[in-house]
C-alpha positions in Angstrom: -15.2 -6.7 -5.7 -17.8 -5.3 -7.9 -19.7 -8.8 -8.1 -19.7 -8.8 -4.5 -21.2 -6.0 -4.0 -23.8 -6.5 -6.5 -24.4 -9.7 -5.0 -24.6 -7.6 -1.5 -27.2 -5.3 -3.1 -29.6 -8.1 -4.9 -30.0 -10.3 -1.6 -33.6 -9.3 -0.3 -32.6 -9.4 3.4 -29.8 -6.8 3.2 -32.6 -4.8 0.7 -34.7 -5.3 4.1 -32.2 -4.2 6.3 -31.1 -1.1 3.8 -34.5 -0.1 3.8 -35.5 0.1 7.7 -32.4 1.8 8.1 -33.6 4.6 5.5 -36.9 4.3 7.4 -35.3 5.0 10.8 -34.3 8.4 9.3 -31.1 7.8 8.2 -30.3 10.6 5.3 -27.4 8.7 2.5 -25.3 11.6 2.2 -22.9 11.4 -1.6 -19.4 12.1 -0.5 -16.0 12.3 -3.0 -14.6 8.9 -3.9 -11.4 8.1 -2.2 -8.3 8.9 -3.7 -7.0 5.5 -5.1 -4.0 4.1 -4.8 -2.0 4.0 -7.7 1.0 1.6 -8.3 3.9 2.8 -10.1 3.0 1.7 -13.3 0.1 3.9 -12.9 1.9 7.1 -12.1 1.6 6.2 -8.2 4.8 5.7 -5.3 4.2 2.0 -5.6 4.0 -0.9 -2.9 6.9 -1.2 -1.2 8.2 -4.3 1.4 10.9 -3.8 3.8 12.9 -6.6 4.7 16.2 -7.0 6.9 18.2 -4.5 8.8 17.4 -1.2 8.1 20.2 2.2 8.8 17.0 3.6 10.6 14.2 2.2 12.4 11.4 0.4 10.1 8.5 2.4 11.1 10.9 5.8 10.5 11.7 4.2 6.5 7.3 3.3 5.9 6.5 6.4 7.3 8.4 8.6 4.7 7.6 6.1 2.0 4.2 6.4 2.9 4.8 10.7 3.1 5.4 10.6 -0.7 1.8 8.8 -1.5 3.1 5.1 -1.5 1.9 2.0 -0.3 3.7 -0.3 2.6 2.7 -4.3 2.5 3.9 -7.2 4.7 4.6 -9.2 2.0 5.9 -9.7 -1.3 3.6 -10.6 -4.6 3.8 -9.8 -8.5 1.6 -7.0 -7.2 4.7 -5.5 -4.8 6.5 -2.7 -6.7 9.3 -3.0 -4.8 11.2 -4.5 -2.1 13.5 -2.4 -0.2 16.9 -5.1 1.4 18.6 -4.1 4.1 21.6 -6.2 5.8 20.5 -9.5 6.4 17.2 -9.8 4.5 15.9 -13.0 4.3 12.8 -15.0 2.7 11.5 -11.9 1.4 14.5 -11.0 -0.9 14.1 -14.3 -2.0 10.9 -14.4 -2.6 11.3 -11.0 -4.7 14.1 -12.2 -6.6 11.9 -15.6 -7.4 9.1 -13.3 -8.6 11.4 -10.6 -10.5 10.3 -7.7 -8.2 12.4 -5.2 -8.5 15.3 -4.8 -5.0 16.7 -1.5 -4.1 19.7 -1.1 -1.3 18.8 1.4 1.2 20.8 4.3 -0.9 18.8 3.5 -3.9 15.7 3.4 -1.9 16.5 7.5 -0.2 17.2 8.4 -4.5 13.5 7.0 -4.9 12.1 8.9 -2.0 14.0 11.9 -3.2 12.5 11.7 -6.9 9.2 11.8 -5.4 10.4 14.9 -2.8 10.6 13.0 0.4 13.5 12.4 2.6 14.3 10.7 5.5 16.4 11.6 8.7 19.5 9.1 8.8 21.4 8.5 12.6 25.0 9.7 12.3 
C-alpha cells in the first residue's frame, strides 16, 4: 500500500493535479488517523465469517460481532480469525478447516461475544 501511494505521489501529473487543487483554495486540513483494525492476535475482536444456518438472522449475529470492535468478511483466508458454523454450513467450513482457521458453534460464538461484553438477542 505504501508503494502505491508513493508511486501516487511521485507521478508529475497527479503532483499537477494536487497542486491546482491547492491553487483553487483548497486548505489540507490534518485530522486523527483512523482507528485500525486489529486482528485478534493483536489485541483486536478478530475477522469473523458466518456460514450456514444461524439461531438468529445473519445481519442480527455481524451486527453484534461488529458492536464489540470486530471485523465481518465474506470469505474465508489465513487472514479470517474465525469462522462462526451454523447448521448446514457448507464450502466455507471447509474451506476453514483446509486452512486451520479456527470454527466456533453458535454457543461458543455468544461465550466470545460475551468475553468481549456484547450479547446478542436469541428468538425463543
Amino acid at each position: 500500500m505504501s508503494e502505491a501511494i508513493t508511486l501516487f505521489f511521485a507521478d508529475a501529473r497527479n503532483a499537477e493535479a494536487i497542486q491546482a487543487i491547492l491553487d483553487h483554495g483548497v486548505v489540507p486540513e490534518e485530522t486523527e488517523p483512523a482507528p485500525s483494525v486489529r486482528g485478534e492476535a493483536d489485541g483486536g475482536a478478530g475477522a469473523a465469517v458466518f456460514t450456514g444456518t444461524l439461531p438468529v438472522p445473519r445481519s442480527a449475529a455481524e451486527e453484534a460481532w461488529k458492536a464489540v470492535g470486530g471485523r465481518v468478511v465474506g470469505s474465508v483466508s489465513a487472514k479470517t480469525d474465525f469462522v462462526v458454523a451454523g447448521e448446514s454450513a457448507g464450502s466455507k467450513l471447509d474451506k476453514a478447516e483446509k486452512l486451520g482457521v479456527p470454527v466456533l458453534d453458535w454457543p461458543h460464538f455468544r461465550a466470545k461475544l460475551a468475553e468481549l461484553g456484547g450479547s446478542i438477542e436469541e428468538p425463543a
